[in-house]
C-alpha positions, 0 to 999 in steps of 0.5 A, a space after each residue: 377756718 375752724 380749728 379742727 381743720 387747722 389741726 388737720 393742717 398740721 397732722 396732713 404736713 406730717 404725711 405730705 411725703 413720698 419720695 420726695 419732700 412735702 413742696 414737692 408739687 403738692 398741695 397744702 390745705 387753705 380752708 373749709 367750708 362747713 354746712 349747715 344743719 346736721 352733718 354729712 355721714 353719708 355722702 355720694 359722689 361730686 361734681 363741679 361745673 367749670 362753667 359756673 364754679 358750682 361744687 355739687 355733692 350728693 348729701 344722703 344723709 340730708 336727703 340732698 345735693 349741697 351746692 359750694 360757689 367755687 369762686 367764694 369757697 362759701 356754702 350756697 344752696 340746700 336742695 332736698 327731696 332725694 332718698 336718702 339712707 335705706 336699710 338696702 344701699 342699692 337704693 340709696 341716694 342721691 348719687 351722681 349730679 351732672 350740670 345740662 343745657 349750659 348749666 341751667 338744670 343739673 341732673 340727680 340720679 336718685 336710689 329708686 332709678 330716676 333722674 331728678 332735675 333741679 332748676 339752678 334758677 329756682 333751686 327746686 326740683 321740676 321733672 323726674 325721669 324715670 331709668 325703668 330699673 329696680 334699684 338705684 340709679 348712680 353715675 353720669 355724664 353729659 354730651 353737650 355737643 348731641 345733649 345726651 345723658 348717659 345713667 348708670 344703673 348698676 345694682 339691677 339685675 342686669 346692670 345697665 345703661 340708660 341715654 336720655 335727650 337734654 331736649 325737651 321731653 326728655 326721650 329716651 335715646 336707649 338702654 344698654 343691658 351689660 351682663 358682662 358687668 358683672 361688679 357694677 358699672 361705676 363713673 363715665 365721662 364725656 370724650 369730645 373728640 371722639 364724640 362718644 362717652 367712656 364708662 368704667 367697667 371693673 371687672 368684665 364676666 366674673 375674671 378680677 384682674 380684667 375690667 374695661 372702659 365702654 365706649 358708648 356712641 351717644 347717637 346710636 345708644 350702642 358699645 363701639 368699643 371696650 377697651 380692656 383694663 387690666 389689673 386695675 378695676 377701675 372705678 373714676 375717670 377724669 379727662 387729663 391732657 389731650 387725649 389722656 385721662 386718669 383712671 382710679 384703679 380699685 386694686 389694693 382694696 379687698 374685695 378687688 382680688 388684685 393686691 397691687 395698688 396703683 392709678 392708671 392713665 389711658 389714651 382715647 386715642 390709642 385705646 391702651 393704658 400708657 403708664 401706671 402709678 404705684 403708692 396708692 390704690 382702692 380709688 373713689 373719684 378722681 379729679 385732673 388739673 392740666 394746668 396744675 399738672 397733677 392727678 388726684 384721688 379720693 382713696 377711701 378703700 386704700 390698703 393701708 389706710 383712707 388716703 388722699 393721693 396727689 400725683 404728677 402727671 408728666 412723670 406719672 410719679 405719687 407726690 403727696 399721700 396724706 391720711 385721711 378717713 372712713 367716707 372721704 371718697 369723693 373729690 372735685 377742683 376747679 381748673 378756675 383757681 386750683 382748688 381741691 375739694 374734700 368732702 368729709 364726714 361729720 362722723 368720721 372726718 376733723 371737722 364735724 362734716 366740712 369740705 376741705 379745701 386744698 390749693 398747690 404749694 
């Protein structure tokens, strides 16, 4: 472990407390994982196959996704040929990753609307698909049981939705205008049960305080249902227990017009939000560990400062709320071995571009 992350250690321990004392279902830092060649200033979101164990976060500063193996906590791979940093942000990337067909090819989405799949047998890119937008293509998610991804493209004029076939060729299921999105579309996850995807809208027809969660039929490449969020834009959504899944609220942060900072949690099932948890708002991602029993979230846009925000999830209370910095946005773990993941940035962050890893107390 390198010493500025050690250093980190202790600053974080002075932090750790919420109502509660620091062990109070926590988490303490165990390591980092440092890459190489030039530090990260600017990354996007990550993912983590619980297949595979792989880690993937989108490096726009290198022009790649860098690739942690969850199960050693060690660096292992380095793919380029993304966008990388442009003078315009709407055509930054790489952006959302996602693994396909049984972790055989992960899928990038790119700042000039495509997707790019790498080969995880030979780390290069092979194909490129392209959304048909303007600008940046940016969050995704995967249903294996129908082998469909959905694509956000969020900064185009109107924002929209791509489905795109995991088989091959590659077709084009549909696209999906959202001009009710009228702040983006952020990150989307994959439901089972109900075989349809869940999309983060954060604000619905220019009203701040009212957002929603698209529910997409992957099939018919058509909205069945938005389900109205209110008081939260939210941003992340992470599958929890059950039918559960933890939404990372936006509000707090400036530019949501909603001054009260809290997460939420919804239920597939009932379609409604049933708790929220206050302490910490202005999400990034969010990740959940039902075995661990707690929510996290990448609070980058917190109102009081960049914050790492542990929650538990049977009392839907804060436990853990430790300092952070500019950047540090995004988070993964592995419901393998616990771990959490931080990705830092060489600029900003203790550590000169590391990823912090995190384990329960």
């Amino acid at each position: 472990m390198r010493i500025q992350a050690k250093l980190f250690l202790i600053a974080a321990a002075a932090t750790l407390a919420v109502g509660g004392s620091a062990a109070a279902g926590g988490l303490k830092q165990i390591g980092s994982v440092q890459p190489p060649g030039e530090p990260s200033n600017q990354f996007s979101t990550g993912f983590l196959d619980q297949n595979t164990g792989l880690y993937f976060w989108t490096d726009r500063s290198n022009k790649a996704v860098n690739i942690i193996d969850t199960k050693t906590d060690q660096f292992l791979m380095r793919v380029t040929g993304f966008m990388g940093v442009q003078k315009s942000g709407d055509l930054n990337g790489p952006n959302g990753v996602v693994t396909v067909n049984d972790s055989g090819e992960a899928w990038v989405a790119d700042g000039d609307s495509t997707v790019k799949i790498i080969d995880m047998k030979s780390g290069q890119i092979i194909a490129t698909i392209s959304t048909g937008g303007k600008k940046r293509a940016n969050e995704m998610a995967y249903d294996p049981d129908h082998q469909v991804v959905i694509v956000t493209n969020p900064n185009d004029e109107p924002p929209f939705l791509t489905l795109i076939s995991a088989k091959a060729g590659h077709e084009i299921i549909g696209k999906i205008p959202m001009p009710e999105a009228t702040e983006a579309i952020e990150r989307a996850v994959y439901y089972a049960p109900r075989g349809t995807f869940y999309v983060n809208i954060p604000v619905l027809n220019h009203e701040h305080a009212k957002g929603g969660l698209a529910e997409v039929d992957p099939r018919s490449a058509k909205i069945v249902n938005m389900h109205l969020i209110e008081n939260c834009n939210p941003h992340s959504i992470s599958l929890a227990a059950g039918s559960l899944m933890f939404i990372g609220c936006a509000a707090g942060a400036k530019d949501t017009h909603l001054d009260k900072p809290v997460m939420a949690v919804f239920d597939a099932q009932t379609g409604k939000i049933t708790a929220t948890i206050e302490g910490i708002g202005g999400a990034g991602q969010t990740a959940a560990n039902p075995k661990a029993g707690h929510y996290y979230v990448a609070a980058n846009n917190n109102p009081d400062g960049p914050a790492f925000g542990v929650m538990d999830s049977k009392t839907n209370t804060l436990v853990q709320k430790m300092t952070t910095w500019t950047g540090s946005h995004s988070v993964a773990v592995s419901l393998q071995n616990n771990h959490v993941y931080l990705p830092t940035r060489g600029n900003s962050g203790p550590c000169g571009g590391c990823v912090l890893i995190f384990a329960p107390e």
